[in-house]
PDB file of N, CA, C and O in Angstrom, chain B, residues numbered from 101:
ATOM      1  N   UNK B 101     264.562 151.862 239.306  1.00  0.00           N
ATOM      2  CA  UNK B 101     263.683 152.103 240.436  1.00  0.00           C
ATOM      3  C   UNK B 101     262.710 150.930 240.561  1.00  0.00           C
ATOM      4  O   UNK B 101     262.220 150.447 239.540  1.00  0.00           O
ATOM      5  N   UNK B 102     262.456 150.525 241.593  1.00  0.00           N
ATOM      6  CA  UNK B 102     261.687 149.092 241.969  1.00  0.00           C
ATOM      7  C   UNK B 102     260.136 150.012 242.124  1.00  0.00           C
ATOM      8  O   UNK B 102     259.714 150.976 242.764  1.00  0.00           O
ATOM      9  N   UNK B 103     259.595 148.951 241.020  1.00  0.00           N
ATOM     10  CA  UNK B 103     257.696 149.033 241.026  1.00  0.00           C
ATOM     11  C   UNK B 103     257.556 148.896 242.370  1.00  0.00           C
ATOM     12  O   UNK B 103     258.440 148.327 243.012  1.00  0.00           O
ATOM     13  N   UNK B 104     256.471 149.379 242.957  1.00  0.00           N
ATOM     14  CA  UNK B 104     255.169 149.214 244.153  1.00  0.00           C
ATOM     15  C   UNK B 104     254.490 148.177 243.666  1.00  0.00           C
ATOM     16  O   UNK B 104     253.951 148.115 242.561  1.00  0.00           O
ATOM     17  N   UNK B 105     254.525 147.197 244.669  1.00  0.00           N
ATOM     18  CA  UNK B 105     253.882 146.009 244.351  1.00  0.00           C
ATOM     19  C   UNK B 105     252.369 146.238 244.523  1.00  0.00           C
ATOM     20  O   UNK B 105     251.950 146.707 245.581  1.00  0.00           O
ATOM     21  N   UNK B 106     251.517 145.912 243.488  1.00  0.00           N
ATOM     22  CA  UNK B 106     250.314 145.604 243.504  1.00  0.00           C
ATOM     23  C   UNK B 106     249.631 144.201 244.706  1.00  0.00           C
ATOM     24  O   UNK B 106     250.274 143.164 244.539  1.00  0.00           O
ATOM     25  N   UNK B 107     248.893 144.113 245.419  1.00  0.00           N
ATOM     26  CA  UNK B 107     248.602 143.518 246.735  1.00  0.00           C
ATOM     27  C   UNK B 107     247.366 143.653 246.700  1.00  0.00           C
ATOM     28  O   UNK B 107     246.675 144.639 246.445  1.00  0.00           O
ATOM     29  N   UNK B 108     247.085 142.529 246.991  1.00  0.00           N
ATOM     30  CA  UNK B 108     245.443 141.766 246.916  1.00  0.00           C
ATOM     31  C   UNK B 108     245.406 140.480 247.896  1.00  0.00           C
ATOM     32  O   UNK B 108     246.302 139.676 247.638  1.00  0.00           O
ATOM     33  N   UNK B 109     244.712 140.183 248.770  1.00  0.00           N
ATOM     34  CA  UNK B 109     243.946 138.800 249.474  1.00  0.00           C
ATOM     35  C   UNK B 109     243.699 137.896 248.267  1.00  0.00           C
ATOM     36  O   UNK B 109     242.871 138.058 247.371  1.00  0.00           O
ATOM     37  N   UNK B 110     244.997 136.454 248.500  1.00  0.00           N
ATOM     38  CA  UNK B 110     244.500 135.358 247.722  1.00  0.00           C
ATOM     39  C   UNK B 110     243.974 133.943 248.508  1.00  0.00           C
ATOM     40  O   UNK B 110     243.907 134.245 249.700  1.00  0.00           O
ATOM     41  N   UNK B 111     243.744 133.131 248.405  1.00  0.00           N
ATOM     42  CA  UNK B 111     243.216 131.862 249.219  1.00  0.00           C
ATOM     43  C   UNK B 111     245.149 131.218 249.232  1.00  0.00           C
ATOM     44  O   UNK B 111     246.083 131.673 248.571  1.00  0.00           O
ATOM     45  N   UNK B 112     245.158 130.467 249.883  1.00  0.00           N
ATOM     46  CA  UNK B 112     246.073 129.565 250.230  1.00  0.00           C
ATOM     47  C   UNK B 112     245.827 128.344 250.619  1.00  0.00           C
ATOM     48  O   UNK B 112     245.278 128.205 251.712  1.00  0.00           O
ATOM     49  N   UNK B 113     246.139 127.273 249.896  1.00  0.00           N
ATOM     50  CA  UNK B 113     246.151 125.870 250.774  1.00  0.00           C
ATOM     51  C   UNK B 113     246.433 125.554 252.180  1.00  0.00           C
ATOM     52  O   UNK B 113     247.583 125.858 252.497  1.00  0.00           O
ATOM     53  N   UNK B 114     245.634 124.964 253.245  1.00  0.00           N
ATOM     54  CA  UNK B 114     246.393 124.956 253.868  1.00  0.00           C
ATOM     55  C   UNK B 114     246.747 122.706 254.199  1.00  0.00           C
ATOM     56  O   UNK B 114     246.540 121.819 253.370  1.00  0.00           O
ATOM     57  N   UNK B 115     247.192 122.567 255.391  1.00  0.00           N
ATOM     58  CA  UNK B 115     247.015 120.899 255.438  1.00  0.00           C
ATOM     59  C   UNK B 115     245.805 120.550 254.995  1.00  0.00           C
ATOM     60  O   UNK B 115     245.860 119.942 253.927  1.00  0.00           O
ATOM     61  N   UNK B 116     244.845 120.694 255.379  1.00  0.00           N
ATOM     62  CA  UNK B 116     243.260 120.244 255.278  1.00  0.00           C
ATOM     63  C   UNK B 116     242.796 120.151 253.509  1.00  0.00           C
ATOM     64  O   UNK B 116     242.058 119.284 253.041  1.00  0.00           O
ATOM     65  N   UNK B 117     243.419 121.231 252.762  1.00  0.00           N
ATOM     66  CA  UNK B 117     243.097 121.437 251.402  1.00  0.00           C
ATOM     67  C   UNK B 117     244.034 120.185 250.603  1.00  0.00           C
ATOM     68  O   UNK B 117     243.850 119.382 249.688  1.00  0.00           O
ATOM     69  N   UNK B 118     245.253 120.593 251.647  1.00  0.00           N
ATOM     70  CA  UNK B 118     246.036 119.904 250.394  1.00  0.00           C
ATOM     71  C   UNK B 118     245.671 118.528 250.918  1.00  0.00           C
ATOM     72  O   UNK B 118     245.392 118.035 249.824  1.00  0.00           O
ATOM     73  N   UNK B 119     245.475 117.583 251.747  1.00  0.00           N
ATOM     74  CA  UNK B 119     245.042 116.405 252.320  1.00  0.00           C
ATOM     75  C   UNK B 119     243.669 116.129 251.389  1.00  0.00           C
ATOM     76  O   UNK B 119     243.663 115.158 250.631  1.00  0.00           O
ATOM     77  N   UNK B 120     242.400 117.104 251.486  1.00  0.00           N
ATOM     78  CA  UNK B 120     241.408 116.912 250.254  1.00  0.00           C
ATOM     79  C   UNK B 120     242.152 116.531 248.937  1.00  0.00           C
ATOM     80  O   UNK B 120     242.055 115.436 248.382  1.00  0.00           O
ATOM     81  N   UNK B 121     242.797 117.425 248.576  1.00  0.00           N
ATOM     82  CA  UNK B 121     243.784 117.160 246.853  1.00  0.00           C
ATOM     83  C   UNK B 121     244.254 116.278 246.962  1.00  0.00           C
ATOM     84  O   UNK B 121     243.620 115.710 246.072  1.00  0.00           O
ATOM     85  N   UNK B 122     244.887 115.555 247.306  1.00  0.00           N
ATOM     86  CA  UNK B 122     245.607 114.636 247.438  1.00  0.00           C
ATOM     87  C   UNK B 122     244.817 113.449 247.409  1.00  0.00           C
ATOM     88  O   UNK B 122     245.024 112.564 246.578  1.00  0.00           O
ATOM     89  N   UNK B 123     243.878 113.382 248.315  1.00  0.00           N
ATOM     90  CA  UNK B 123     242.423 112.250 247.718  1.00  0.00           C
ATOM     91  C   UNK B 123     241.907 112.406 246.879  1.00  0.00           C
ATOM     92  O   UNK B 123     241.351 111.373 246.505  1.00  0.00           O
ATOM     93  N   UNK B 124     241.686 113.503 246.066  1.00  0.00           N
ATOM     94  CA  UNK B 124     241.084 113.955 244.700  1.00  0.00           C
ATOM     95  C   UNK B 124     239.329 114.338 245.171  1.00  0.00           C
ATOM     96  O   UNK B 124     238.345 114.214 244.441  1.00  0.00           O
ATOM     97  N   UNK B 125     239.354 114.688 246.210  1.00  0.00           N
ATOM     98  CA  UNK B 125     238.005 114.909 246.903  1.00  0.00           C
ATOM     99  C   UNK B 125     237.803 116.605 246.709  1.00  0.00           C
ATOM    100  O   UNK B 125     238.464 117.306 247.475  1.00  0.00           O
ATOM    101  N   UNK B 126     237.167 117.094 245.996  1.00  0.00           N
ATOM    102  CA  UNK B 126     236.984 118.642 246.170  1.00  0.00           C
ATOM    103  C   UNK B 126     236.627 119.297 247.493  1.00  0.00           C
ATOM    104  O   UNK B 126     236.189 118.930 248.583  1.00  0.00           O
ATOM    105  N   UNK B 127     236.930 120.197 247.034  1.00  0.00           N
ATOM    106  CA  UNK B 127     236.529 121.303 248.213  1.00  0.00           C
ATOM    107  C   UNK B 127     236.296 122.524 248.239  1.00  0.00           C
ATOM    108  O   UNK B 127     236.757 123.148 247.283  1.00  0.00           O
ATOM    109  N   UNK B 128     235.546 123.300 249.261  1.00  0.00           N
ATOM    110  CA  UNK B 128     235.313 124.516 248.679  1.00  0.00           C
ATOM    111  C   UNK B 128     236.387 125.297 249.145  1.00  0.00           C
ATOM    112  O   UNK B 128     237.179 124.933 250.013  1.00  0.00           O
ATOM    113  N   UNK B 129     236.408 126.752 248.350  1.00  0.00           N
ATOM    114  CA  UNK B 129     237.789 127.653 248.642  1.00  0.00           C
ATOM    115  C   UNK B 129     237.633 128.529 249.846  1.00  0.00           C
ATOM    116  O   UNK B 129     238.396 129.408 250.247  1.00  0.00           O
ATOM    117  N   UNK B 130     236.650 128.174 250.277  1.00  0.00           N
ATOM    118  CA  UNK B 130     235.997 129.145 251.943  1.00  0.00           C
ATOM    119  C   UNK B 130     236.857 128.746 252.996  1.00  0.00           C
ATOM    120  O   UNK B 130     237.163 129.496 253.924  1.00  0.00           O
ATOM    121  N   UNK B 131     237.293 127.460 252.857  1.00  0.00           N
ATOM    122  CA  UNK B 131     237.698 126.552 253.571  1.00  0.00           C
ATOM    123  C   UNK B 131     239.362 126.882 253.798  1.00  0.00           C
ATOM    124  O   UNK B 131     240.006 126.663 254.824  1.00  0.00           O
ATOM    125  N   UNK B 132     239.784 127.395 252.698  1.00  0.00           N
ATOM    126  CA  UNK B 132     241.296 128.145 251.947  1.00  0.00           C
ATOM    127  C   UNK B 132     241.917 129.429 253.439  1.00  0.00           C
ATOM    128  O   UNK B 132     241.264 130.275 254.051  1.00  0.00           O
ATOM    129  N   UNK B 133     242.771 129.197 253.507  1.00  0.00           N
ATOM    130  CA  UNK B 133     243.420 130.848 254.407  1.00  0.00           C
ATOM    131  C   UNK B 133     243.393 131.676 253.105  1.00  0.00           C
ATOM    132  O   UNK B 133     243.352 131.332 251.923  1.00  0.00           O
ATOM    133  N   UNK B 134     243.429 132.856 253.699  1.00  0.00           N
ATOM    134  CA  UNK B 134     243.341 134.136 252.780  1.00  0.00           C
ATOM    135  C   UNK B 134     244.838 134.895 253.599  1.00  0.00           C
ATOM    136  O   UNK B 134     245.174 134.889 254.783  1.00  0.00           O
ATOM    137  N   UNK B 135     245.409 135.427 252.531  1.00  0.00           N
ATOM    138  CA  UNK B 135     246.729 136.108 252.913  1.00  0.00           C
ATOM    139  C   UNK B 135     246.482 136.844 251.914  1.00  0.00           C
ATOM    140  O   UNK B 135     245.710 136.518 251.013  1.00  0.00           O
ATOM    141  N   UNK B 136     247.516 138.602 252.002  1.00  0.00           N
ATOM    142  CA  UNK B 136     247.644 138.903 250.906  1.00  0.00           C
ATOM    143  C   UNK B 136     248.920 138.810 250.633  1.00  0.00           C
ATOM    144  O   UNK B 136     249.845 138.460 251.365  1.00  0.00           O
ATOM    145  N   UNK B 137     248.919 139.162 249.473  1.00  0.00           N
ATOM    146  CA  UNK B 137     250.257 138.897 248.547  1.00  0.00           C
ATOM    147  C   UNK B 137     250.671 139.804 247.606  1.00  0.00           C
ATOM    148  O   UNK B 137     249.830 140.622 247.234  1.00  0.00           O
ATOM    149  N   UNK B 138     251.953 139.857 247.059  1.00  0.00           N
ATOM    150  CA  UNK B 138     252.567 141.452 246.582  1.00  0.00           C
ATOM    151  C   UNK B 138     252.521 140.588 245.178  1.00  0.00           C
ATOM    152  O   UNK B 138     253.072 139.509 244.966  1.00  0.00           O
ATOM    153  N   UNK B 139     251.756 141.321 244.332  1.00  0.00           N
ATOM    154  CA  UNK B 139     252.118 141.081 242.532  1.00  0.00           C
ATOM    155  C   UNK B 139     253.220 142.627 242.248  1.00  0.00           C
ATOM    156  O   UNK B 139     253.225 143.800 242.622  1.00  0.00           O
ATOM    157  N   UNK B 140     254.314 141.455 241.094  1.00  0.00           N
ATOM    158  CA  UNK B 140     254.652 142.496 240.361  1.00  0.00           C
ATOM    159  C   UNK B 140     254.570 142.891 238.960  1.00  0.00           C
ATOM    160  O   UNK B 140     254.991 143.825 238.277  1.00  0.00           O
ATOM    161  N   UNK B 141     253.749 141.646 238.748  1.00  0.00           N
ATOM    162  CA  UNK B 141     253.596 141.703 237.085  1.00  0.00           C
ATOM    163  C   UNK B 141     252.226 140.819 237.308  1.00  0.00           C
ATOM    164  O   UNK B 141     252.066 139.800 237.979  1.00  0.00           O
ATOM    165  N   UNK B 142     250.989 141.814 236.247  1.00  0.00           N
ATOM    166  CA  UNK B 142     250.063 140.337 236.604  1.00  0.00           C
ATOM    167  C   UNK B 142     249.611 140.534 235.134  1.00  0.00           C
ATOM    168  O   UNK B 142     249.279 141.682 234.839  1.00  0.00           O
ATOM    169  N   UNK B 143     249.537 139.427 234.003  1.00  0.00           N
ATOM    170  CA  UNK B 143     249.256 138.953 232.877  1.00  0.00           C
ATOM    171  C   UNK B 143     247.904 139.121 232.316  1.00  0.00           C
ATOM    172  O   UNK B 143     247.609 139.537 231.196  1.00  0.00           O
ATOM    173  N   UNK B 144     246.901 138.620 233.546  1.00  0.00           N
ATOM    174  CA  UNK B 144     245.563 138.818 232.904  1.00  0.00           C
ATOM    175  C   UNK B 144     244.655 138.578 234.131  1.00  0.00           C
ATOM    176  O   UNK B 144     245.035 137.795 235.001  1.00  0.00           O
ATOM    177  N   UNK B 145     243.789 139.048 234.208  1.00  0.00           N
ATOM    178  CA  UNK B 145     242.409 138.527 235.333  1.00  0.00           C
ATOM    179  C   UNK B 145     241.377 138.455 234.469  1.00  0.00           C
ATOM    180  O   UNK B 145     241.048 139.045 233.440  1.00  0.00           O
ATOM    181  N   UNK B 146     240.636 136.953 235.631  1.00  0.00           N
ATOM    182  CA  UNK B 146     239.690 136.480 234.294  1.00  0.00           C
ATOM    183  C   UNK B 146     238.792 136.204 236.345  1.00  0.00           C
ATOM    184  O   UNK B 146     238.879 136.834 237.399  1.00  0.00           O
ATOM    185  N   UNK B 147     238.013 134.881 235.876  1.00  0.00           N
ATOM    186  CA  UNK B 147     236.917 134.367 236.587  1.00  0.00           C
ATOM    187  C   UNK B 147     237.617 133.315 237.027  1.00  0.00           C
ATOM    188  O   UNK B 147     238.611 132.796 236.518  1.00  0.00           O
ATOM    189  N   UNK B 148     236.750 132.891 238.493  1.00  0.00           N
ATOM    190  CA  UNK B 148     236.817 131.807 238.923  1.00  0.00           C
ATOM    191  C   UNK B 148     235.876 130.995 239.832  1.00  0.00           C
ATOM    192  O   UNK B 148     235.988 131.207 241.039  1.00  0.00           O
ATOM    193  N   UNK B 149     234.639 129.774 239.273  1.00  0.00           N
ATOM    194  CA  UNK B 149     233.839 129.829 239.722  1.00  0.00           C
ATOM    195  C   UNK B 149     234.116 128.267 240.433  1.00  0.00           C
ATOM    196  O   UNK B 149     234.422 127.226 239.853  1.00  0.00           O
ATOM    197  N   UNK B 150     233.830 128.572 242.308  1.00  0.00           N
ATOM    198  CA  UNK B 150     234.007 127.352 243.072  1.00  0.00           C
ATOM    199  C   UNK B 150     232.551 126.682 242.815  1.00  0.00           C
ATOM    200  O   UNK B 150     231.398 126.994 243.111  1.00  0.00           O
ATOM    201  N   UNK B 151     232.890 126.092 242.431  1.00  0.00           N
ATOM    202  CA  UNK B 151     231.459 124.619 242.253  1.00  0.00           C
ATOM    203  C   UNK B 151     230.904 124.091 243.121  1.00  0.00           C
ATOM    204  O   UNK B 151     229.752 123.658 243.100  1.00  0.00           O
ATOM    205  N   UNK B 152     232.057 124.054 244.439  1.00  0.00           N
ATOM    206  CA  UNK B 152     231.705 123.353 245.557  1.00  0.00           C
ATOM    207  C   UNK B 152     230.964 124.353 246.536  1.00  0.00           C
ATOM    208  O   UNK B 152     230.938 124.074 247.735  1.00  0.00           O
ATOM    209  N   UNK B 153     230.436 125.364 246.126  1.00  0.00           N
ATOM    210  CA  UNK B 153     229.960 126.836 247.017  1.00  0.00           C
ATOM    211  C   UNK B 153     229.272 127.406 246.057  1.00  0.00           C
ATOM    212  O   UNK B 153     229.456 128.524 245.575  1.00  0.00           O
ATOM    213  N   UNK B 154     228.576 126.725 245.818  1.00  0.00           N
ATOM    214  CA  UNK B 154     226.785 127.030 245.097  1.00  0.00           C
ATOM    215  C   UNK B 154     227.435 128.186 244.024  1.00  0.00           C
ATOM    216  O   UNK B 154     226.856 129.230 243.724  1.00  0.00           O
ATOM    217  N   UNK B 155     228.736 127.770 243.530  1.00  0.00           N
ATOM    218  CA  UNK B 155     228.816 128.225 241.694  1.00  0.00           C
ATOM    219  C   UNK B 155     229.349 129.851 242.335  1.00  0.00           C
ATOM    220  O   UNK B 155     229.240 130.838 241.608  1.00  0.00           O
ATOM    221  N   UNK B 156     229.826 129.948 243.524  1.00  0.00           N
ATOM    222  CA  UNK B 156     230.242 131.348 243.674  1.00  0.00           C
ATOM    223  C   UNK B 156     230.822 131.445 242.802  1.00  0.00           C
ATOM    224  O   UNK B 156     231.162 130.553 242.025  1.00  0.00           O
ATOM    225  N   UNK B 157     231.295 133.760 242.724  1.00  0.00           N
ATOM    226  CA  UNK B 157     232.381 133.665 241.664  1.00  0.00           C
ATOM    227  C   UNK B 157     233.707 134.570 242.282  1.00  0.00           C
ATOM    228  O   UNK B 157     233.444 135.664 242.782  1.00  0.00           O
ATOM    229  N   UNK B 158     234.905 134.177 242.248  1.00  0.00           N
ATOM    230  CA  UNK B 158     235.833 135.031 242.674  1.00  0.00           C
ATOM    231  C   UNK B 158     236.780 135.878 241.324  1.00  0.00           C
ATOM    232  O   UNK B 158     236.296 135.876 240.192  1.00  0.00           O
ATOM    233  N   UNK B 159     237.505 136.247 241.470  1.00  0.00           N
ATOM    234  CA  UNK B 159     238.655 137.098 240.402  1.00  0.00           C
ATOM    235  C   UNK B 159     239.597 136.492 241.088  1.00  0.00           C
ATOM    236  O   UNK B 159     239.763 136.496 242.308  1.00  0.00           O
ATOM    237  N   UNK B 160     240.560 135.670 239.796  1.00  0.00           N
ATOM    238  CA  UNK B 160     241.649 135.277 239.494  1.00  0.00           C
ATOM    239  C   UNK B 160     242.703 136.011 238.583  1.00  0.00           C
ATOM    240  O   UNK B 160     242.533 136.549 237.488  1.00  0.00           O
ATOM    241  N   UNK B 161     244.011 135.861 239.462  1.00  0.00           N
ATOM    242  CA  UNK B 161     244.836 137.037 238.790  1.00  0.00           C
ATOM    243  C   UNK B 161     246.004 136.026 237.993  1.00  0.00           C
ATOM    244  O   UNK B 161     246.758 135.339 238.682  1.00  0.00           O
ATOM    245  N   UNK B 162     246.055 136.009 236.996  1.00  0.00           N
ATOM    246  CA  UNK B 162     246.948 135.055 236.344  1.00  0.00           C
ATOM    247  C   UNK B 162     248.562 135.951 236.094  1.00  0.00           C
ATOM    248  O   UNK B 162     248.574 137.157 235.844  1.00  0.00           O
ATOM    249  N   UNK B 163     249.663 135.235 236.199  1.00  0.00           N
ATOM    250  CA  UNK B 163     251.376 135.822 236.018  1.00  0.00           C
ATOM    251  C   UNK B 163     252.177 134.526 236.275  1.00  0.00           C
ATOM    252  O   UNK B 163     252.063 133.493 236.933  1.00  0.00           O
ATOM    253  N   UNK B 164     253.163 135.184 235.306  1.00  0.00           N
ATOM    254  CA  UNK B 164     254.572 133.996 234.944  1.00  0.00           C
ATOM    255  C   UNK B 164     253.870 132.309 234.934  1.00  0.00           C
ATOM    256  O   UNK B 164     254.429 131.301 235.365  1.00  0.00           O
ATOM    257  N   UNK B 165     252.774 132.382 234.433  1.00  0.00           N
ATOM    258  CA  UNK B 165     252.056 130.552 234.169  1.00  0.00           C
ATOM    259  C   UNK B 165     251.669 129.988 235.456  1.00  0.00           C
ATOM    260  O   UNK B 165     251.840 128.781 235.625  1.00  0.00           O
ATOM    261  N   UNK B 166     251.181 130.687 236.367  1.00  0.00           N
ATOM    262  CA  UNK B 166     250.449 130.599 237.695  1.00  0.00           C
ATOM    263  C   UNK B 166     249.476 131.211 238.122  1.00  0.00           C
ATOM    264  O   UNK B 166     249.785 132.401 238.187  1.00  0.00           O
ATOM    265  N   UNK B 167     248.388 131.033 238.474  1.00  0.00           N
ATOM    266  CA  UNK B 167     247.142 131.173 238.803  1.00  0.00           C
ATOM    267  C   UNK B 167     247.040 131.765 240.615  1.00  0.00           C
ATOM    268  O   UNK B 167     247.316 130.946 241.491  1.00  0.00           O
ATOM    269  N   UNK B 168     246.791 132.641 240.854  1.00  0.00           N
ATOM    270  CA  UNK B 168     245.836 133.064 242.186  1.00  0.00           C
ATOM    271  C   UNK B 168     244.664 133.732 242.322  1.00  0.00           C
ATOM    272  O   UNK B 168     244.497 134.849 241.834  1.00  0.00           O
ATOM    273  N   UNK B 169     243.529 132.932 243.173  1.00  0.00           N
ATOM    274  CA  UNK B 169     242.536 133.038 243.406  1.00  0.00           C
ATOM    275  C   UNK B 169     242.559 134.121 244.543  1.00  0.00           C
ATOM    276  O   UNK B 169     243.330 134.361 245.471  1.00  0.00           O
ATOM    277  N   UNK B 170     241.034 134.846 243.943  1.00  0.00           N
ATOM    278  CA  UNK B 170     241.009 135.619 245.118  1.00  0.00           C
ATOM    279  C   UNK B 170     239.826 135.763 245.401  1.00  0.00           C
ATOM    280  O   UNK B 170     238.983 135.686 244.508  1.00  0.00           O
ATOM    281  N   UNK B 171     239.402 136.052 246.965  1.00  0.00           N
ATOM    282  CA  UNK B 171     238.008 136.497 247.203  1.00  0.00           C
ATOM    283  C   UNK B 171     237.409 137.555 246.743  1.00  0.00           C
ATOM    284  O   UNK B 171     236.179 137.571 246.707  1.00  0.00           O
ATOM    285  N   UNK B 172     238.223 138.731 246.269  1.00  0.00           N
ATOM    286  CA  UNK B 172     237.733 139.353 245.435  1.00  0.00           C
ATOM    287  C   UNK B 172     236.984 139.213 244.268  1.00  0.00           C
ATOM    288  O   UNK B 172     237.267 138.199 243.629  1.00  0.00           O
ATOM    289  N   UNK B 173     236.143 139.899 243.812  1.00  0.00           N
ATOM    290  CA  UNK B 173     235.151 139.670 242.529  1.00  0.00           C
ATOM    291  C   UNK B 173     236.380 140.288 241.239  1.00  0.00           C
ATOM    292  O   UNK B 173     237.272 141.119 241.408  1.00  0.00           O
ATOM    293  N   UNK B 174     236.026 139.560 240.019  1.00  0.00           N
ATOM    294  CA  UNK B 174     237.320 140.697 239.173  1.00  0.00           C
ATOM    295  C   UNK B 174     237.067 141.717 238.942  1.00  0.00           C
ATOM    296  O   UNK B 174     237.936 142.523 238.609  1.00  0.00           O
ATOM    297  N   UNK B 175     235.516 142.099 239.062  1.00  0.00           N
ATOM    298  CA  UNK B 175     235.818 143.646 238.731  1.00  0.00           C
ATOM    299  C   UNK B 175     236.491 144.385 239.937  1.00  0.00           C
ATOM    300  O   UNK B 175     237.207 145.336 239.622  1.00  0.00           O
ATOM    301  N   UNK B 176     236.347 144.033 241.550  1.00  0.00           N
ATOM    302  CA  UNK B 176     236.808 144.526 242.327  1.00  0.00           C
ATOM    303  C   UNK B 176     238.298 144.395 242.025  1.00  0.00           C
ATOM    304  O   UNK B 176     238.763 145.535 242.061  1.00  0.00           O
ATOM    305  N   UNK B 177     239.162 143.588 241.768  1.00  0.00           N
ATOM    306  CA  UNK B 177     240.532 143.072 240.841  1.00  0.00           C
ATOM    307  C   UNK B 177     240.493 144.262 239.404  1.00  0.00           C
ATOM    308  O   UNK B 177     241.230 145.185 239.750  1.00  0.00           O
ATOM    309  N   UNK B 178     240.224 144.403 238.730  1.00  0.00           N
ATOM    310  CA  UNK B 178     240.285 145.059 237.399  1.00  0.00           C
ATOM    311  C   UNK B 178     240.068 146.662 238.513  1.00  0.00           C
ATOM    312  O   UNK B 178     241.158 147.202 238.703  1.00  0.00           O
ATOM    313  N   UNK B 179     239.203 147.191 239.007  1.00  0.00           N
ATOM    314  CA  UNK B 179     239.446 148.326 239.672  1.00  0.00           C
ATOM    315  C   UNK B 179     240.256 148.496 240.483  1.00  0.00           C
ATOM    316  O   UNK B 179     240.860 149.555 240.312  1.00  0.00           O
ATOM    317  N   UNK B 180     240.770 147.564 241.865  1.00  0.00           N
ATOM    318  CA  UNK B 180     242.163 147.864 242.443  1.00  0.00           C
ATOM    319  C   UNK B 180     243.355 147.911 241.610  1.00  0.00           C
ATOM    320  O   UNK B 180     244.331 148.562 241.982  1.00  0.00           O
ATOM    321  N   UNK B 181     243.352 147.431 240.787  1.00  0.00           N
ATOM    322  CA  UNK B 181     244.610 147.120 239.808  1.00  0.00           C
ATOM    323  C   UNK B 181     244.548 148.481 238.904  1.00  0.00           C
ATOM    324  O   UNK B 181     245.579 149.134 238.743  1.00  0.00           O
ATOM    325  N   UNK B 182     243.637 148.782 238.473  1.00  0.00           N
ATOM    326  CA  UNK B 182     243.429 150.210 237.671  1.00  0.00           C
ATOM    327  C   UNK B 182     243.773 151.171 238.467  1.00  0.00           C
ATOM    328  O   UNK B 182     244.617 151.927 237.985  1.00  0.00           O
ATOM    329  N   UNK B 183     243.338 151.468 239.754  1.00  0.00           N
ATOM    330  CA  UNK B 183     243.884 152.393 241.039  1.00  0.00           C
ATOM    331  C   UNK B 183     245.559 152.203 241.225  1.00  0.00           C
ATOM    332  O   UNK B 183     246.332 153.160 241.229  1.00  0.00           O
ATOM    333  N   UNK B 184     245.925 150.957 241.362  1.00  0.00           N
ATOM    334  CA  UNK B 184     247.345 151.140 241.269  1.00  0.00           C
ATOM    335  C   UNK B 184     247.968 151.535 240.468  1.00  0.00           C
ATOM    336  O   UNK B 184     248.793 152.400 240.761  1.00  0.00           O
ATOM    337  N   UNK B 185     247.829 150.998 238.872  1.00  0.00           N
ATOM    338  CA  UNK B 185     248.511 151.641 237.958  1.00  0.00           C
ATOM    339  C   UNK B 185     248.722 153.252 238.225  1.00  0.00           C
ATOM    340  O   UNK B 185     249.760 153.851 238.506  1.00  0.00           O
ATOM    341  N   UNK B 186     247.488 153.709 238.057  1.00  0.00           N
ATOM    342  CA  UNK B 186     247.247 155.138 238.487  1.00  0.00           C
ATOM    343  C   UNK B 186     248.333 155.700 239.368  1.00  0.00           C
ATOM    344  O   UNK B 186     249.184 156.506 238.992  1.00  0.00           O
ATOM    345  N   UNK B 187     248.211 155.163 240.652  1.00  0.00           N
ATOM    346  CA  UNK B 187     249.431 155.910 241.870  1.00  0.00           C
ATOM    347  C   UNK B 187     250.353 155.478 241.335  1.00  0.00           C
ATOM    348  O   UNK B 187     251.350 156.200 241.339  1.00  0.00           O
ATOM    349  N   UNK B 188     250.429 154.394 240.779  1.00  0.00           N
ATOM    350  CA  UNK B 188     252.400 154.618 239.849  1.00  0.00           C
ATOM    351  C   UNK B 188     252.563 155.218 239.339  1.00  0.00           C
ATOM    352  O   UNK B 188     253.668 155.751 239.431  1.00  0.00           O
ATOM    353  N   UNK B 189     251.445 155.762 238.161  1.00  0.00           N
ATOM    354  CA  UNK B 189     252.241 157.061 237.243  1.00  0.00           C
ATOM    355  C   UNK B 189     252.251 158.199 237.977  1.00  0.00           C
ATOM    356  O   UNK B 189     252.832 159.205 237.570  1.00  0.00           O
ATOM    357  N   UNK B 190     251.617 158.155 239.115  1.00  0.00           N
ATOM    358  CA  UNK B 190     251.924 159.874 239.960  1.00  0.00           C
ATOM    359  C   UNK B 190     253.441 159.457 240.910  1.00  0.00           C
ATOM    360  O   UNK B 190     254.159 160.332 241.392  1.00  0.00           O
ATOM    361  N   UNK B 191     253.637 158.408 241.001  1.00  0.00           N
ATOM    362  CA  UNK B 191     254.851 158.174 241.868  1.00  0.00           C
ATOM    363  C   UNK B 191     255.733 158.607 241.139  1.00  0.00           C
ATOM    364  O   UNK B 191     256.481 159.536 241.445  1.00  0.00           O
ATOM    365  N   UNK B 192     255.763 157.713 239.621  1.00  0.00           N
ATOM    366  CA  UNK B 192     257.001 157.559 238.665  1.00  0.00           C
ATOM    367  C   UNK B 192     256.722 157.980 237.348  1.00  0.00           C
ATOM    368  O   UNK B 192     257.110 157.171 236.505  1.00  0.00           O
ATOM    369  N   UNK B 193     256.107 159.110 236.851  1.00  0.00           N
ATOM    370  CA  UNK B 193     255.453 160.030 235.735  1.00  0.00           C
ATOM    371  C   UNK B 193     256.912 159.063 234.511  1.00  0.00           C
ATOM    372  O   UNK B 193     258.120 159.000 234.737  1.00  0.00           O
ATOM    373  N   UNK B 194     256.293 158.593 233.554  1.00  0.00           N
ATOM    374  CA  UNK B 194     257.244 158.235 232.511  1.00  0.00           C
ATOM    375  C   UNK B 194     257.704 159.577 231.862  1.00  0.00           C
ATOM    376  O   UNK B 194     258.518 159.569 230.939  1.00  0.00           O
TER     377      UNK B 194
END
């Protein structure tokens, strides 16, 4: 039986970001599209603080050795993610 993907708003590069990277010029992640996106396995959430936006802090969801940022805070991340687990075991009781 196929998991329910866990789904969260992450930033995305778009031309403008990756054109900054590419000069090695920072930038802030405000600047980023936001999409969401389906996790099916996520490894760990930790912090992520943009430097270039007065030290904000977002929740980063780390899986398979890749990193996504999100506008979310992690505890808002550590509680959606705790809510999902949850409706899976009422979906799919082990």
């Amino acid at each position: 039986m196929m998991q329910k993907a866990f789904v969260i708003p992450v930033f995305f590069d778009t031309d403008e970001t990756n054109a900054l990277a590419l000069s090695g010029k920072p930038y802030s992640m405000k600047i980023c599209e936001v999409r969401d996106l389906g996790f099916y396995h996520v490894s760990a959430i930790g912090n992520f603080t943009d430097k270039e936006d007065n030290n904000k802090h977002y929740g980063c969801i780390h899986t398979n050795n890749a990193q996504f940022i999100s506008p979310l805070t992690t505890n808002q991340l550590i509680d959606r993610l705790e809510k999902h687990l949850s409706d899976i075991r009422i979906l799919w009781p082990s």
